[in-house]
N, C-alpha and C positions, 0 to 999 in steps of 0.2 A: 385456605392453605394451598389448595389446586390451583389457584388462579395465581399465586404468588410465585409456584414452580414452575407453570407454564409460562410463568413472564420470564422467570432466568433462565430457562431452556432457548425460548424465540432472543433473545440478548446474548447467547451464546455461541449460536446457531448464525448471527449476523457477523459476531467477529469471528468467527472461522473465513464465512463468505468473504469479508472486506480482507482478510489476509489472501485470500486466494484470487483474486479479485486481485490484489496489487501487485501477489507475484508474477498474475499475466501481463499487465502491464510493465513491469520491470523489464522482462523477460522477453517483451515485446519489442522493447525499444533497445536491449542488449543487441539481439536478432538483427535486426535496421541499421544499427550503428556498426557493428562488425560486418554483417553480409552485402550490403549494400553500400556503404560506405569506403572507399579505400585508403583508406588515413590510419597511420597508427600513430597511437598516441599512449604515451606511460602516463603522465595525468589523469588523461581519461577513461583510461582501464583503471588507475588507483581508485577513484571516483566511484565509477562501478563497482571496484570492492567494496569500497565504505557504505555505497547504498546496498551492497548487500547483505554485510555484518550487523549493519541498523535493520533491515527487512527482519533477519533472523534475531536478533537481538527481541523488537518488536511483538515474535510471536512467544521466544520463553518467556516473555515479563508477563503475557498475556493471561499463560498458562503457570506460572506464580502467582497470580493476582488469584485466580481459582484453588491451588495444592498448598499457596504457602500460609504460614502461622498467621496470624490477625496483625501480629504488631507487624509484620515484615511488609503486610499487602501496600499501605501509604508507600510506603518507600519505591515497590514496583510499580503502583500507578505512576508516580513520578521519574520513573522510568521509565513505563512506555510512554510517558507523554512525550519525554526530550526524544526517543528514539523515533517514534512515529513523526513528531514535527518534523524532526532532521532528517530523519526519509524525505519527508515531503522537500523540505528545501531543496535538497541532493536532485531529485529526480526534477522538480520545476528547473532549476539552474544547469541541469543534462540537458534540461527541451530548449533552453534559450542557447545553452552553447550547440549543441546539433542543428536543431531547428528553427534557427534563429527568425523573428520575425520580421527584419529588414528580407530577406530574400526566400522567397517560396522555395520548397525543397520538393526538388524529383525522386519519388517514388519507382523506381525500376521495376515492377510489378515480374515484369518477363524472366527479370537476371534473377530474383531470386527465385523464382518458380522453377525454371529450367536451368540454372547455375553457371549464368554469364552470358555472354554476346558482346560484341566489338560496342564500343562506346556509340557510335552512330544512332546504332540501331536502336541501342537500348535509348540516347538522348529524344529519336523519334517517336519511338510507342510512348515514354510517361510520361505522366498527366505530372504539371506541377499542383500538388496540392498539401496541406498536411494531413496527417493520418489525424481524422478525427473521427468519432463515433455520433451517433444526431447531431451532428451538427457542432459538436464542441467538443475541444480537441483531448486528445487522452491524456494527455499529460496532466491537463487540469481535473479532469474525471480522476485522476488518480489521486491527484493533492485535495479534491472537495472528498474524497472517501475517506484520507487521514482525518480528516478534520473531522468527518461523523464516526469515524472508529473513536475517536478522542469520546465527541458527547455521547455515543454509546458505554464507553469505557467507564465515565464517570456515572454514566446513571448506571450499571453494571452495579459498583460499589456501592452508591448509593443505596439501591434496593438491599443490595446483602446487609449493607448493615441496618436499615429499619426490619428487615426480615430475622436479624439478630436480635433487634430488640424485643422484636414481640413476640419469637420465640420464648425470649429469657422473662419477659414479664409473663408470660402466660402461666410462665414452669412453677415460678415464683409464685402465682396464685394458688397453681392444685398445692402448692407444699403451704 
């Protein structure tokens, strides 16, 4: 029974992580797109809302799956599932329209650090690169985290409900 709670604690404990873990990334590329970009766009701020009502949406289905009644939790898994995909979509199709892979995108390292310099300057210090993390870029480090928040998610459920069952067969035995 120790073994069984420590496995839903370490599976609880990781989608906290992968939520927070995402909102840096979101949060990351918000940062980039407004501060360093100088385009405004109503599309792509609505964009950013929706990826962000889906982020949040995401984490109370997360935290229903855990508070709510038995019959309601299917319903919320299937709800973070469309939520968390649809994050993922949202933010992969933000990286391709920001940082699109036909043309390397300059990083201003300086303007955001110290808050602007004449275009020159700044065109001379950055490095064209994307922001990637080892080696492989964040955006995709963000959509491969949806995806193990998902097969977490479902093995979450999973265990709860065999851990249901053999609570209830056990009960069923002393009586």
């Amino acid at each position: 029974m120790l073994q069984k709670s420590i496995s839903k604690t370490v599976l609880k404990s990781l989608s906290i992580s992968h939520f927070l873990f995402c909102a840096t990334i979101f949060f990351t590329l918000l940062y980039l797109k407004i501060y360093v970009s100088h385009d405004f766009c109503i599309l792509c701020l609505a964009q950013q809302m929706i990826m962000l009502v889906l982020f949040v949406l995401s984490g109370v289905c997360l935290a229903l799956i855990k508070f709510s009644p038995k019959v309601l939790r299917a319903f919320n898994v299937v709800l973070l599932l469309v939520a968390t995909v649809g994050l993922g979509v949202a933010i992969y199709h933000a990286d391709l329209q920001y940082f699109s892979p036909q043309q390397q995108v300059c990083v201003p390292l300086n303007a955001v650090w110290y808050g602007g310099g004449d275009q020159q300057n700044i065109a001379n210090v950055c490095q064209n690169t994307r922001a990637n993390f080892l080696g492989i870029n964040l955006v995709i480090w963000s959509v491969a985290s949806f995806l193990f928040a998902i097969i977490l998610n479902v093995a979450y459920l999973i265990t709860d409900v065999f851990i249901c069952r053999a609570s209830s067969s056990s009960t069923s035995k002393k009586a």
